[in-house]
CHARMM-style PDB file with segment names, atoms N, HN, CA, C and O in Angstrom:
ATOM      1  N   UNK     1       0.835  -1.205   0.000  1.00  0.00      PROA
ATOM      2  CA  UNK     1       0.000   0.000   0.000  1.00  0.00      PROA
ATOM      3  C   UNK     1       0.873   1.260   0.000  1.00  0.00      PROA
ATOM      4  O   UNK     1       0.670   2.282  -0.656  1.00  0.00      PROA
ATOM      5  N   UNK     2       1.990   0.985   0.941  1.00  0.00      PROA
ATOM      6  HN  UNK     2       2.155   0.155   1.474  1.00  0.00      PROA
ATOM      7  CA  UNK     2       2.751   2.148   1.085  1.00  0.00      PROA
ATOM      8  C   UNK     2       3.713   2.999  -0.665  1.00  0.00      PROA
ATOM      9  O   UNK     2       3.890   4.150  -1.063  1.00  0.00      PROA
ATOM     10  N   UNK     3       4.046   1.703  -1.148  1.00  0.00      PROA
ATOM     11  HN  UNK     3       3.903   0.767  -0.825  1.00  0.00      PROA
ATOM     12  CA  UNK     3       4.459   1.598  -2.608  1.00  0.00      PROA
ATOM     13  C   UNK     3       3.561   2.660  -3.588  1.00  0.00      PROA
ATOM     14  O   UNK     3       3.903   3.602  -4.302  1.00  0.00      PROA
ATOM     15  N   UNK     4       2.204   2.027  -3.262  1.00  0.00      PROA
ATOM     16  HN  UNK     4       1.926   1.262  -2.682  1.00  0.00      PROA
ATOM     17  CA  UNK     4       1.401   2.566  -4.150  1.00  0.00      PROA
ATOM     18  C   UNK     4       1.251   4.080  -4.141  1.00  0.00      PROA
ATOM     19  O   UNK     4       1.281   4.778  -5.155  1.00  0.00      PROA
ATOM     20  N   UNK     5       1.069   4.567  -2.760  1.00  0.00      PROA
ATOM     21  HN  UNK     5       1.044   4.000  -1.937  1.00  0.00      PROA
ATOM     22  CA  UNK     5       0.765   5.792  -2.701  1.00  0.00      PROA
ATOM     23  C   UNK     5       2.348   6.518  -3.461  1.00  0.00      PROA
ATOM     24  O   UNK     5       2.391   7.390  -4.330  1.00  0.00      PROA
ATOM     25  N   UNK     6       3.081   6.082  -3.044  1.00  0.00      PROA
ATOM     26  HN  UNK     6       3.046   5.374  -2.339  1.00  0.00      PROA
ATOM     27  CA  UNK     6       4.699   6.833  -3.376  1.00  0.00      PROA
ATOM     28  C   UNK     6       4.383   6.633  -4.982  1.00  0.00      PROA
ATOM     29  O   UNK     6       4.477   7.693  -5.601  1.00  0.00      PROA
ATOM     30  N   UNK     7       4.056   5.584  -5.716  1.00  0.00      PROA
ATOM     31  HN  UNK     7       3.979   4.723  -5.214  1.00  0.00      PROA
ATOM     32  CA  UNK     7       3.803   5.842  -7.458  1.00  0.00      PROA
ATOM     33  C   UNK     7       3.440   7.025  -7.711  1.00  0.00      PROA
ATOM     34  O   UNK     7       4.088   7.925  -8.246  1.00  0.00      PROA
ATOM     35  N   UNK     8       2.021   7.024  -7.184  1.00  0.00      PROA
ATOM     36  HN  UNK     8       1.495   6.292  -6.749  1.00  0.00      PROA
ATOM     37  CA  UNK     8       1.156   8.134  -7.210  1.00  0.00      PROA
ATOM     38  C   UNK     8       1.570   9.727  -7.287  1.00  0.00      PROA
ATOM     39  O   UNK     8       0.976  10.611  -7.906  1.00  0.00      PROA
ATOM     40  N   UNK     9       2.537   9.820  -6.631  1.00  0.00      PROA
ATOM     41  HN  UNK     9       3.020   9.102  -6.129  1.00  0.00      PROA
ATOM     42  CA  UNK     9       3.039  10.966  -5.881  1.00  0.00      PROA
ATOM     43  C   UNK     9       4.095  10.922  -6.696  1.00  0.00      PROA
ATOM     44  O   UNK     9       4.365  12.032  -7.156  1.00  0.00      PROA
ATOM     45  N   UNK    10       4.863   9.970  -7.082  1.00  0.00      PROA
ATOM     46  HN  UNK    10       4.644   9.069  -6.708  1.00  0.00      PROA
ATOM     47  CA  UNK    10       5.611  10.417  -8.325  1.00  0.00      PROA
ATOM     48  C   UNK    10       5.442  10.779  -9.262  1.00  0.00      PROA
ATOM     49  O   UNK    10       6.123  11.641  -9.817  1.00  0.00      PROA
ATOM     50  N   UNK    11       3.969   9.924  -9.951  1.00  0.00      PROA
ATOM     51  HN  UNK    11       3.416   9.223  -9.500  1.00  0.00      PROA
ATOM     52  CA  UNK    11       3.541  10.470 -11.124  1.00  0.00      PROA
ATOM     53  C   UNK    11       2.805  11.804 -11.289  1.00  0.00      PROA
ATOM     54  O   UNK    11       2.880  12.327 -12.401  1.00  0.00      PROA
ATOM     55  N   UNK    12       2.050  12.472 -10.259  1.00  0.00      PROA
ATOM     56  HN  UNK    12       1.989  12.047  -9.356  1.00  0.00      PROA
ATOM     57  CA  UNK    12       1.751  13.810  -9.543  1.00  0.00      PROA
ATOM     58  C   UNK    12       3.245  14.332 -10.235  1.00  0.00      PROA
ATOM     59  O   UNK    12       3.039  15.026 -11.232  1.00  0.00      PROA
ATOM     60  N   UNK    13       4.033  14.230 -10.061  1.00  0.00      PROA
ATOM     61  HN  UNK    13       4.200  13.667  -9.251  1.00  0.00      PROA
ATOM     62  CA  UNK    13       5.484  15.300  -9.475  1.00  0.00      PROA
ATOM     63  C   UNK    13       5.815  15.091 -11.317  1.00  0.00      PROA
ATOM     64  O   UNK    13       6.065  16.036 -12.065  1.00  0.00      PROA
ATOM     65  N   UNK    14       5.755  13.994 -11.639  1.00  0.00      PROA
ATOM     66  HN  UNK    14       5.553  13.226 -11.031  1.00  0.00      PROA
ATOM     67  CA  UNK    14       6.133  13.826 -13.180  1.00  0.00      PROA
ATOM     68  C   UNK    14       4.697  14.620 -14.294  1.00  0.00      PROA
ATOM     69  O   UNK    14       4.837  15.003 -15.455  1.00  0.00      PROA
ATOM     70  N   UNK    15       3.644  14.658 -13.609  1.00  0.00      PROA
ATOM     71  HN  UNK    15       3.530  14.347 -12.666  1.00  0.00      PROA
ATOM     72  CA  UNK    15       2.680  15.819 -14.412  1.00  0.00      PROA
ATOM     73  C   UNK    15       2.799  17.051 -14.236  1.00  0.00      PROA
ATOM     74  O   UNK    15       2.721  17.937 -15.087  1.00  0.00      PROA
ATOM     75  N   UNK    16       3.021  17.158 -12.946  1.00  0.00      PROA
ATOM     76  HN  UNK    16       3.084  16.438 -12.255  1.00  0.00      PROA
ATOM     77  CA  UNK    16       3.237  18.657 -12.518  1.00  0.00      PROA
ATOM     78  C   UNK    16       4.377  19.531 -13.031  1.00  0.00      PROA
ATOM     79  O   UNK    16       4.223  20.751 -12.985  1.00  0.00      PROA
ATOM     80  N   UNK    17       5.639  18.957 -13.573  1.00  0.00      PROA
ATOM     81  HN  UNK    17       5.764  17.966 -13.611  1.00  0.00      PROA
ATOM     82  CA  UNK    17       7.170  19.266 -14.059  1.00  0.00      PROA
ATOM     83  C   UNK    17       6.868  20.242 -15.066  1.00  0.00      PROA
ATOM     84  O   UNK    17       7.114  21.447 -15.027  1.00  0.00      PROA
ATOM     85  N   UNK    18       6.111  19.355 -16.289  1.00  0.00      PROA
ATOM     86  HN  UNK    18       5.910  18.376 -16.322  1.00  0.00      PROA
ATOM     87  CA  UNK    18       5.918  19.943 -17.743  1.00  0.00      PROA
ATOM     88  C   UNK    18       4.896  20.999 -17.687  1.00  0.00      PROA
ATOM     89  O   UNK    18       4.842  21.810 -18.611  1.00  0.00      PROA
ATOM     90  N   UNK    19       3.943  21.081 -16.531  1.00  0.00      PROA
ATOM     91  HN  UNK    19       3.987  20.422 -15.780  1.00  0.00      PROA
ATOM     92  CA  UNK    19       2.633  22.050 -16.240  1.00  0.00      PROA
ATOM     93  C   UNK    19       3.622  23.140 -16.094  1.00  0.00      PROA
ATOM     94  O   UNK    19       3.824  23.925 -17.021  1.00  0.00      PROA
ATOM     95  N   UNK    20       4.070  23.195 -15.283  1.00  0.00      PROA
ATOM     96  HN  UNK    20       3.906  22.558 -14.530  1.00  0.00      PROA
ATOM     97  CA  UNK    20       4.646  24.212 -14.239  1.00  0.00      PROA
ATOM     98  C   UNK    20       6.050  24.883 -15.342  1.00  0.00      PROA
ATOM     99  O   UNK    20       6.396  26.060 -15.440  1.00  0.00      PROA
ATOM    100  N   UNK    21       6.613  23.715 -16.028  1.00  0.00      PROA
ATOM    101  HN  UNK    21       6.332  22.759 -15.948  1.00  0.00      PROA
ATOM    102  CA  UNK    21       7.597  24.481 -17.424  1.00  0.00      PROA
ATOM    103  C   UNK    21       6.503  25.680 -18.015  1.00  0.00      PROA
ATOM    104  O   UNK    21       6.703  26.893 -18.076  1.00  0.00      PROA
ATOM    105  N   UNK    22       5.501  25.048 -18.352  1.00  0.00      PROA
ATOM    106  HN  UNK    22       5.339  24.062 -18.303  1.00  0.00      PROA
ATOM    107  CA  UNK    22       4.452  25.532 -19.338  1.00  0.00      PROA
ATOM    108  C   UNK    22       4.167  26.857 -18.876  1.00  0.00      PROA
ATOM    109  O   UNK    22       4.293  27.797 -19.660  1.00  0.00      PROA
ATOM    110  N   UNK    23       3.747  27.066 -17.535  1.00  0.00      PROA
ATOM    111  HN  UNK    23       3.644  26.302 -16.898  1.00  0.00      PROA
ATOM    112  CA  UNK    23       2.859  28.387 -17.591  1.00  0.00      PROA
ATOM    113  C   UNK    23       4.052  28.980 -16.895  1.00  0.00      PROA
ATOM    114  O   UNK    23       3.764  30.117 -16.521  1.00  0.00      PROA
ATOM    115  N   UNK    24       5.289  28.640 -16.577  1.00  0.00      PROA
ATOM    116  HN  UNK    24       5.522  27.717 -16.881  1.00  0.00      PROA
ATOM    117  CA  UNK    24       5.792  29.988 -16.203  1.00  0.00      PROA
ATOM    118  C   UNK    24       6.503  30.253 -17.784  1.00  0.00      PROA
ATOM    119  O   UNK    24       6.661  31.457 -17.981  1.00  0.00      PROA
ATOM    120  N   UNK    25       6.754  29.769 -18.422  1.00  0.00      PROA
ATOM    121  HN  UNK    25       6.625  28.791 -18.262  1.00  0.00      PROA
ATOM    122  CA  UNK    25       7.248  30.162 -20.381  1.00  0.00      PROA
ATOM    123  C   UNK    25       5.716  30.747 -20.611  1.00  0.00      PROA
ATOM    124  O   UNK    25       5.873  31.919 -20.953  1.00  0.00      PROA
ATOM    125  N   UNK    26       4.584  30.499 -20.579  1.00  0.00      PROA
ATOM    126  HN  UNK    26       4.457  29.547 -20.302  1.00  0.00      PROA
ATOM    127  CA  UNK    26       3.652  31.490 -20.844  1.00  0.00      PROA
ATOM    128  C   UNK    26       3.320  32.619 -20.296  1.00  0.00      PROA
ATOM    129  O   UNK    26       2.675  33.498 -20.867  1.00  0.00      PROA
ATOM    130  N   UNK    27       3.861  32.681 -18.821  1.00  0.00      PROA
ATOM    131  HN  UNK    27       4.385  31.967 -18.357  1.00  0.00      PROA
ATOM    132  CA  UNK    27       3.653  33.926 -18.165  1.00  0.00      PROA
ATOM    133  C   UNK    27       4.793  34.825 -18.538  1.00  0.00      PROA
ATOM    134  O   UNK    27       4.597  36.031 -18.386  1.00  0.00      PROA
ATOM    135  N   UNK    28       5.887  34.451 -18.974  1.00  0.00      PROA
ATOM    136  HN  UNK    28       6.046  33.472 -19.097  1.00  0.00      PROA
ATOM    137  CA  UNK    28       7.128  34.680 -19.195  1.00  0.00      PROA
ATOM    138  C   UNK    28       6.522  35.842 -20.302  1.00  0.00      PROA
ATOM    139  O   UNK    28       6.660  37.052 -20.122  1.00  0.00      PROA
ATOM    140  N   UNK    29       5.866  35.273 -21.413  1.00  0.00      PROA
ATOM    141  HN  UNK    29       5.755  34.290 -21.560  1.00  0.00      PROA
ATOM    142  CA  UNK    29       5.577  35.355 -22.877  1.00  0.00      PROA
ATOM    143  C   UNK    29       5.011  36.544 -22.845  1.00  0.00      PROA
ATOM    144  O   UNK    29       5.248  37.624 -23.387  1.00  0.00      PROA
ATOM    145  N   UNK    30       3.660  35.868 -21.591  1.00  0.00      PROA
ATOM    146  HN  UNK    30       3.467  34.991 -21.150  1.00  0.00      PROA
ATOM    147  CA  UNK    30       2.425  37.030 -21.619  1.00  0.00      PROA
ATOM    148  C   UNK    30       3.164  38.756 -21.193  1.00  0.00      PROA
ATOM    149  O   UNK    30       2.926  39.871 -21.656  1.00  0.00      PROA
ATOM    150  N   UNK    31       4.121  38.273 -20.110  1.00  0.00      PROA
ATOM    151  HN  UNK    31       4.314  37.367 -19.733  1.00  0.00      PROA
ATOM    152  CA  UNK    31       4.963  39.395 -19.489  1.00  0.00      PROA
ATOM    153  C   UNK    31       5.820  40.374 -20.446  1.00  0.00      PROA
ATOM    154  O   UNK    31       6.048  41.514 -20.040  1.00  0.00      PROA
ATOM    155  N   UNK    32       6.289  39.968 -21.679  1.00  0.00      PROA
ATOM    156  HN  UNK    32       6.103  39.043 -22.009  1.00  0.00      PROA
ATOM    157  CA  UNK    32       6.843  40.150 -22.440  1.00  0.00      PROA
ATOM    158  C   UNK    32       6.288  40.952 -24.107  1.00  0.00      PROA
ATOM    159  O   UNK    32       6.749  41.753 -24.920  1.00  0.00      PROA
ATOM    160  N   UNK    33       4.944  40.064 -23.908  1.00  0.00      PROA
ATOM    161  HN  UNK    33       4.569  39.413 -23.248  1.00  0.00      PROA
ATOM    162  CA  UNK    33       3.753  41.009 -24.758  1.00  0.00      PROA
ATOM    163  C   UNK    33       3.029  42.199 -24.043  1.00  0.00      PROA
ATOM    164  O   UNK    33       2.808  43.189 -24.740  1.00  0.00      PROA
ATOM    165  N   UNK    34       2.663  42.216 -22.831  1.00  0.00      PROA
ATOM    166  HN  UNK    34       2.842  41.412 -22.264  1.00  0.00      PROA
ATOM    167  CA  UNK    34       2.668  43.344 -22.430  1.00  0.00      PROA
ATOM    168  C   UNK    34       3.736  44.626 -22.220  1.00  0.00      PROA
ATOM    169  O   UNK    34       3.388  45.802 -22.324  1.00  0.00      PROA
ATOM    170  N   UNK    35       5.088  44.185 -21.908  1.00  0.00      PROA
ATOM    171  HN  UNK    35       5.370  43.230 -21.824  1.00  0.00      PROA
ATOM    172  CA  UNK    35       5.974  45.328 -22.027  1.00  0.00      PROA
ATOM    173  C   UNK    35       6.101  45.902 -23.579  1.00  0.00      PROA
ATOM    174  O   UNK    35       6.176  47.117 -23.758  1.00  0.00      PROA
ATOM    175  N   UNK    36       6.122  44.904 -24.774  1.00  0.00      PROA
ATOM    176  HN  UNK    36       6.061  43.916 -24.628  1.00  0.00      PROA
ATOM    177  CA  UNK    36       6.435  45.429 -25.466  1.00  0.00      PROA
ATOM    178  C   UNK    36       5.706  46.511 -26.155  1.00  0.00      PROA
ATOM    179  O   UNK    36       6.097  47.559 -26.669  1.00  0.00      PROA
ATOM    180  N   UNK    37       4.017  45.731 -25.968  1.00  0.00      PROA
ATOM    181  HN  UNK    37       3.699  44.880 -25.551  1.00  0.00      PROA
ATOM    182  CA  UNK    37       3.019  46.955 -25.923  1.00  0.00      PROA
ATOM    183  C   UNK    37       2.629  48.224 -25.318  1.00  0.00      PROA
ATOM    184  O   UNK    37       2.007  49.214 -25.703  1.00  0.00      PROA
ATOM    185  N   UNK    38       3.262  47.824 -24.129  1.00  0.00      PROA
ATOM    186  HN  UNK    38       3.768  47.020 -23.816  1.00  0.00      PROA
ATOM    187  CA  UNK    38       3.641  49.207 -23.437  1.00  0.00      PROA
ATOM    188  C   UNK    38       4.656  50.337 -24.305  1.00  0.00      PROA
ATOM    189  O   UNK    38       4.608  51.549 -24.517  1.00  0.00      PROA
ATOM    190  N   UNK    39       5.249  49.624 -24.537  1.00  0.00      PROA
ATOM    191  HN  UNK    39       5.288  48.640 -24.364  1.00  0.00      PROA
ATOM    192  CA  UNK    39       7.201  50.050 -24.955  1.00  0.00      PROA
ATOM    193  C   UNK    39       6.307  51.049 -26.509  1.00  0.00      PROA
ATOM    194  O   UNK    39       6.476  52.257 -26.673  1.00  0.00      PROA
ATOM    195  N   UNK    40       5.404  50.156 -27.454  1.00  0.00      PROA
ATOM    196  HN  UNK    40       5.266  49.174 -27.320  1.00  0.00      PROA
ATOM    197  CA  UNK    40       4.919  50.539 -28.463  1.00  0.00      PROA
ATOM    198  C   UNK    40       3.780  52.524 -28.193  1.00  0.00      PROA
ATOM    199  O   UNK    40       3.734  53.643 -28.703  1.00  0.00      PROA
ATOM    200  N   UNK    41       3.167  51.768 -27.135  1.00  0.00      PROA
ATOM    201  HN  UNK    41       3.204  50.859 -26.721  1.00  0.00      PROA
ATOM    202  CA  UNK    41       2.169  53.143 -26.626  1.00  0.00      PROA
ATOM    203  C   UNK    41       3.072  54.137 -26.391  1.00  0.00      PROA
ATOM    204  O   UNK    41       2.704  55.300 -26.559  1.00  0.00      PROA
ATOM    205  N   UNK    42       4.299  53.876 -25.996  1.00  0.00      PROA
ATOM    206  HN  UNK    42       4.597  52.931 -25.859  1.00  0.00      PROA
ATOM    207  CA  UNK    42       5.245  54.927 -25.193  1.00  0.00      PROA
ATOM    208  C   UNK    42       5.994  55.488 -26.013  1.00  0.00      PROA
ATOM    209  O   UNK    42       6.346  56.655 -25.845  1.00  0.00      PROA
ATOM    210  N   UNK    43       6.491  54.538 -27.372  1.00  0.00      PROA
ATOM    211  HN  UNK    43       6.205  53.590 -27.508  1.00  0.00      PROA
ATOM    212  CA  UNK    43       6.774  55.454 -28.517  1.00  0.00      PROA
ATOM    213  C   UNK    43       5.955  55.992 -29.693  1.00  0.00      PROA
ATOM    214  O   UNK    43       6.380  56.540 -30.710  1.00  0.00      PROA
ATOM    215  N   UNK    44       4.944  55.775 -29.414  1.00  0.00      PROA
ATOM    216  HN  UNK    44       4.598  55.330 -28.588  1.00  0.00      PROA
ATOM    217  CA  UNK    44       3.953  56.113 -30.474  1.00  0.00      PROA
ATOM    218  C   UNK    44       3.237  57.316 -29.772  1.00  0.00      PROA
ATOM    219  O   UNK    44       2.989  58.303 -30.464  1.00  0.00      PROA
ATOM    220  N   UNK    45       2.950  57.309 -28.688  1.00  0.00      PROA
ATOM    221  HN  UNK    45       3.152  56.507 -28.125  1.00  0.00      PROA
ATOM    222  CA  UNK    45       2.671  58.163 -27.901  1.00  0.00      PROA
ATOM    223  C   UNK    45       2.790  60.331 -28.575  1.00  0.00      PROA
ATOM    224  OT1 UNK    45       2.509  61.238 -27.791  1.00  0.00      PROA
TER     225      UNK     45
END
């Protein structure tokens, strides 16, 4: 039983890896489309 739960919790930790790559490279992205749109208003301005 004890086995089982520890799978579990690995495979948790092995879904969570590629999630957690994912949205901080998208927050990264999103962070990055907003400055530049900023950057755009500020020279267009």
């Amino acid at each position: 039983m004890q086995d089982l739960t520890l799978n579990m919790r690995f495979n948790v930790i092995v879904l969570a890896i590629p999630i957690a790559i994912n949205v901080a490279l998208y927050s990264m992205l999103g962070a990055l489309l907003y400055a530049g749109w900023e950057f755009v208003g500020w020279v267009t301005r």
